[in-house]
C-alpha positions in Angstrom: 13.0 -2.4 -12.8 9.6 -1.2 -13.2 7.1 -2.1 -10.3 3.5 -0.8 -10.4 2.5 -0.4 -6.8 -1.8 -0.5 -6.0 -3.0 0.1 -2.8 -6.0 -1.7 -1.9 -9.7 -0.2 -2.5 -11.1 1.5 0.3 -12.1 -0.3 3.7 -14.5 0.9 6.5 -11.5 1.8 8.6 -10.0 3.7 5.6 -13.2 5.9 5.5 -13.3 6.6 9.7 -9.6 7.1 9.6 -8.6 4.4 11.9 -5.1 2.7 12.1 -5.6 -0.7 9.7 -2.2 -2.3 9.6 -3.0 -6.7 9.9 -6.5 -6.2 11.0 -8.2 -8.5 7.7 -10.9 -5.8 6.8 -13.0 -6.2 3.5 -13.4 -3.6 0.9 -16.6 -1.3 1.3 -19.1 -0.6 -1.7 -16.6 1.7 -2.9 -13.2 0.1 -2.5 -14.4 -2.9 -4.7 -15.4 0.1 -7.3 -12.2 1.4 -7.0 -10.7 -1.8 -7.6 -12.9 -2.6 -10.6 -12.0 0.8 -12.3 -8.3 -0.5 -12.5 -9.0 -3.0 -14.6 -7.7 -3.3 -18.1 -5.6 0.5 -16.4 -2.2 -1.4 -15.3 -0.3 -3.4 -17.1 0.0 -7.1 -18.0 2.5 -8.2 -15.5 3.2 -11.0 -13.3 1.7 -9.7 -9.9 1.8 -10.4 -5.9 -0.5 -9.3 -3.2 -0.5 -8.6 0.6 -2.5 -11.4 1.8 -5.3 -10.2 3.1 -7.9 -10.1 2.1 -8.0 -5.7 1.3 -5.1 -6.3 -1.2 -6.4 -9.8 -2.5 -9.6 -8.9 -3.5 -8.6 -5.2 -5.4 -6.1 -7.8 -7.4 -8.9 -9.9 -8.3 -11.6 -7.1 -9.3 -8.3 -5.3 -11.3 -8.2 -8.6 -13.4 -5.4 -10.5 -11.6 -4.7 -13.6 -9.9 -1.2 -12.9 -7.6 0.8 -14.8 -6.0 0.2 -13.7 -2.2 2.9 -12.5 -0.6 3.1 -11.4 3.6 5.8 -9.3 2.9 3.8 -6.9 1.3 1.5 -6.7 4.0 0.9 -2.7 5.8 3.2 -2.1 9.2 1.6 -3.9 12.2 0.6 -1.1 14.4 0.4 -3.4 17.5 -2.1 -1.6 20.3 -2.5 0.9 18.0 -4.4 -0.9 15.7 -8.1 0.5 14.8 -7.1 3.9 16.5 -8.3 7.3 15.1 -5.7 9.4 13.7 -7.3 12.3 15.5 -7.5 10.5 19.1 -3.3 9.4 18.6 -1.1 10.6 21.3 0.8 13.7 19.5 4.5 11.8 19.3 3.1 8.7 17.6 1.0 11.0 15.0 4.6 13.6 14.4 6.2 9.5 13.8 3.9 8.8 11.3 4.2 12.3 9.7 7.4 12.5 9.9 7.8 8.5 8.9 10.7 8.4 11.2 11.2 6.2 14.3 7.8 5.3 14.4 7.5 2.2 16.7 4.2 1.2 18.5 3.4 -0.3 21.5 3.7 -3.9 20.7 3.8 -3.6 16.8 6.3 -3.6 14.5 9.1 -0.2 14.5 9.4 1.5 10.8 13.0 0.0 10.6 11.6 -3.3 10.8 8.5 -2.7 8.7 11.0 -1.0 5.8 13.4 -3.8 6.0 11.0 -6.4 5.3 9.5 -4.6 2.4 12.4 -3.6 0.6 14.4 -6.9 1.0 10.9 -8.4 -0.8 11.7 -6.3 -3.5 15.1 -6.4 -3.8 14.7 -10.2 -4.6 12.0 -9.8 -7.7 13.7 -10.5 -10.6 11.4 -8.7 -13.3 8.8 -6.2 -13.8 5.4 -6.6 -11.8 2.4 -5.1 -9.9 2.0 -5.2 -6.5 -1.2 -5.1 -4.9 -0.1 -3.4 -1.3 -1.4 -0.6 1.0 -0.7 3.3 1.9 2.5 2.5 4.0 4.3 0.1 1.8 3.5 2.7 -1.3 4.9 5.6 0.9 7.8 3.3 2.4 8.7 3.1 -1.4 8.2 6.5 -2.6 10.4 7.8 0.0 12.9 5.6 -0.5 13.0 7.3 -4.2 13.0 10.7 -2.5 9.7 11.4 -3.3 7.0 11.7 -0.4 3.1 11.7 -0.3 0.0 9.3 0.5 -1.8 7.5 -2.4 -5.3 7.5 -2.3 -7.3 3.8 -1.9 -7.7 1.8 -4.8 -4.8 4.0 -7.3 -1.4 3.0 -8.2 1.7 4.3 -9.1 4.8 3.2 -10.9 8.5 2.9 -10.1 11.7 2.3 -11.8 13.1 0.8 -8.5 15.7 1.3 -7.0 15.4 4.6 -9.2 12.8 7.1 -9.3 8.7 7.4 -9.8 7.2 6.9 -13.5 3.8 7.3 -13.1 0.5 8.2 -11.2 -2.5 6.6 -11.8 -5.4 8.4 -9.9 -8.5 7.2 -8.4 -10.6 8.3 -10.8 -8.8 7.7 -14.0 -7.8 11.2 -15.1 -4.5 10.5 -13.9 -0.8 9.9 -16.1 -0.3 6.1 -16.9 -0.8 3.4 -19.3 
């Protein structure tokens, strides 16, 4: 089934590297001008959002209204949350890397985080976007045996449960529709 997965436009966290798992941050200048350069890019499917507000508002500046959905929100990173990637005690950065047995201090393990996910989509019952962030994309893509980080406010597609379609880049160069 073909899912087009978006991750949300750029935050403030985004830009100073920081954890941002259920912290509700807006878009900066340039995540809502990601978001608008999606428009009229992905196709005209039914569509569901994270709900916050990251997520909901790149839906709304890409031209849709989704149905919002906490099952597609990013992995709560508990204690960790708002933490710079470079400041990250070594074992919880080589989990994150290695996006394997990654469980922080009072957030929510990978397992947990995957389950959810991937039980969300294994209930849709026809094509759609999904308006998401970086770890939901990359729970996906690795579940397809592909592995990599999106950049904010780009999308790619899926034939899930079966491989990766498409790409479509930040800055519109990229395959698609």
């Amino acid at each position: 089934m073909e899912l087009w997965l978006v991750r949300h436009g750029e935050t403030l966290w985004n830009r100073e590297g920081r954890l941002l798992g259920w912290t509700d941050l807006p878009l900066t200048e340039e995540g809502e001008a990601q978001a608008k350069r999606l428009k009229g890019r992905l196709p005209p499917l039914p569509a569901f959002s994270s709900d916050l507000l990251r997520a909901r508002r790149t839906a709304e500046l890409a031209g849709f209204s989704p149905l919002l959905t906490p099952e597609l929100r990013e992995i709560h990173f508990g204690a960790l949350e708002g933490a710079l990637w470079e400041d990250l005690d070594p074992v919880h950065k080589e989990a994150l890397l290695r996006f394997q047995g990654f469980h922080p201090p009072g957030g929510e393990s990978l397992l947990a985080f995957q389950e959810r996910v991937f039980r969300f989509l294994e209930g849709l019952k026809a094509p759609a976007v999904l308006f998401t962030h970086g770890g939901v994309v990359r729970a996906v893509l690795r579940a397809l045996g592909e592995d990599g980080l999106v950049p904010p406010g780009s999308a790619v597609a899926v034939d899930w449960p079966k491989r990766v379609l498409a790409r479509l880049s930040l800055d519109g160069t990229g395959p698609g529709r």
